[in-house]
N, C-alpha and C positions, 0 to 999 in steps of 0.2 A: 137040814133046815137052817143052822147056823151062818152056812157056806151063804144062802140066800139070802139072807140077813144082813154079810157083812159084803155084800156084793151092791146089793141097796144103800149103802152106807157109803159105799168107796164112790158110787156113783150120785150121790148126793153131794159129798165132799167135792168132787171132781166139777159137777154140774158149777155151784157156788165158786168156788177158784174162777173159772172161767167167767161168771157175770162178774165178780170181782175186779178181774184184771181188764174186763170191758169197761167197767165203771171207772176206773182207775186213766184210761186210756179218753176215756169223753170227758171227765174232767181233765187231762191235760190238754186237750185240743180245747177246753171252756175258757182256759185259766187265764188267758192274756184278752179274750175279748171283755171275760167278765171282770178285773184287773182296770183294764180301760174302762167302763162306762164304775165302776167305783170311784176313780179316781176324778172323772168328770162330775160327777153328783158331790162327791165332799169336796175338791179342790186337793187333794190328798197330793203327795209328791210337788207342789206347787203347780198344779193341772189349774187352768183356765177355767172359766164358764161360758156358754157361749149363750148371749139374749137376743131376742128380738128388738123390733124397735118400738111396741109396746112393753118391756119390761123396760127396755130404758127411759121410756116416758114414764112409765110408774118411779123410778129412782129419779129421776128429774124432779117430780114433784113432791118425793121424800125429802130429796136434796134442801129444799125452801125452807123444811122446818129447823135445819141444823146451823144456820148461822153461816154458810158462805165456807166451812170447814174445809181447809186444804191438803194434799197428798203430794211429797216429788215422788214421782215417775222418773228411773232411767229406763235408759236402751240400750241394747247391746246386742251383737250380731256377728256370728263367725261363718264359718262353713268348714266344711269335712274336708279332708287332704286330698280328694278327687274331685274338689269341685274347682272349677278355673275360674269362679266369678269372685269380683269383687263387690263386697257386701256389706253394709252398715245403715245406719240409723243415720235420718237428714238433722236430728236433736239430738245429746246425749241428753240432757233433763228437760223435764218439764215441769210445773207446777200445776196440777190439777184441782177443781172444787170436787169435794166426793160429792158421788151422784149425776155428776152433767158428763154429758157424753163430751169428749174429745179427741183430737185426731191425731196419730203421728204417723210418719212416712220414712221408707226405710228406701235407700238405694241401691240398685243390685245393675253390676254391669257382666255380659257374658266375657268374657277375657280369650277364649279360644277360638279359632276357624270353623266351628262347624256351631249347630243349633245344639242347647244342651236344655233337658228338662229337671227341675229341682223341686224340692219340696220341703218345706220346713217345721224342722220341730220347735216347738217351745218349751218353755216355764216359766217359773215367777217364784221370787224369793224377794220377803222371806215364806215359806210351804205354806204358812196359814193364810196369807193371804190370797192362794188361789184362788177358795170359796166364795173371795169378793172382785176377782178382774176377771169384768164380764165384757166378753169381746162380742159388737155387734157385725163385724165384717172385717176381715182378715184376710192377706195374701196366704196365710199360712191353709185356708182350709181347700183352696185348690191346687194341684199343680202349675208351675207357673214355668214356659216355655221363652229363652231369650236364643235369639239366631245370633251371629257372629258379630260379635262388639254391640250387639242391644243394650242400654241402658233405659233403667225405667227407677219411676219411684213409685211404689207399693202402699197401699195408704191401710191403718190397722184404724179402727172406728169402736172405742173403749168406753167405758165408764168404771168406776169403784164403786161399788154396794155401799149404802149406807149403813148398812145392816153392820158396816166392819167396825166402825164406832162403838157398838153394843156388845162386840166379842174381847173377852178377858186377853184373849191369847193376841189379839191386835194391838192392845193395848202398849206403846211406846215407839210401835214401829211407824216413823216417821218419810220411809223411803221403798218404792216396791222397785223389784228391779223386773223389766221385762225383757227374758232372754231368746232370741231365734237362732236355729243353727240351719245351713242349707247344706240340702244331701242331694246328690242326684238321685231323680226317679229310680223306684226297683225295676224299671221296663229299660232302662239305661242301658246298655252294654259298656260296663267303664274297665 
């Protein structure tokens, strides 16, 4: 009877291991999706926001009660050591009022003989300030396809939160940097 006993036991232990290392195994297939949509919600990492063009009308209209409050904005723009385009921002600075949406546009030429597709990452430094660079339209959220010596300029359609004025941790930063990198598509063969 004992032998029964510890036979139910090995196979409870056994059973558990096993949804264990299931769980262990769905949370690491979870970790980077749910990684990303954290870092999108708080601005964490110096992560972006991305608004509509009714939020940016709402921060427009917040924008009025602050007195005309202004932010520099750099750019900055590299790419990955497989990519053959030449790439930068048509501004390094700019001066912005928080709240109003503004524009800046980046240059990218393909440099190679054949069609190359890319895709770019960002940030924004300094990290707190992700939570408040709200991008309304961006070359970065699609792949962007240049054939042999294309040049084009890319237009990024922004605002600054006013809400960044009322946060401790904003408090003396006077300069947000906003950085892209271009990577060739993962459909690429490089």
């Amino acid at each position: 009877m004992n032998s029964v006993t510890l036979d139910q036991k090995n196979l409870r232990t056994g059973i558990l291991a096993i949804l264990g290392a299931l769980a262990m195994l769905g949370l690491g297939y979870a970790a980077v999706p749910l990684y990303n949509l954290f870092c999108r919600v708080t601005g964490f990492a110096g992560t972006t926001q991305r608004a509509t063009e009714g939020e940016a009308d709402a921060a427009a209209k917040a924008a009025q009660s602050i007195g005309g409050k202004t932010i520099s904005i750099r750019f900055d723009a590299t790419t990955s050591g497989d990519m053959p385009w030449t790439f930068r921002p048509d501004q390094t600075t700019d001066t912005v009022q928080i709240g109003v949406r503004d524009m800046a546009t980046y240059f990218a030429r393909n440099n190679s003989n054949e069609p190359i597709t890319g895709t770019a990452t960002f940030n924004v430094e300094p990290e707190q300030a992700g939570a408040y660079f709200n991008k309304i339209q961006c070359f970065c959220f699609t792949e962007q396809t240049l054939q042999p010596g294309q040049e084009v300029h890319m237009p990024v359609l922004y605002y600054v939160d006013p809400a960044a004025l009322d946060d401790e941790n904003m408090k003396g930063v006077e300069q947000i940097t906003l950085s892209y990198t271009f990577h060739r598509a993962k459909d690429e063969g490089s």
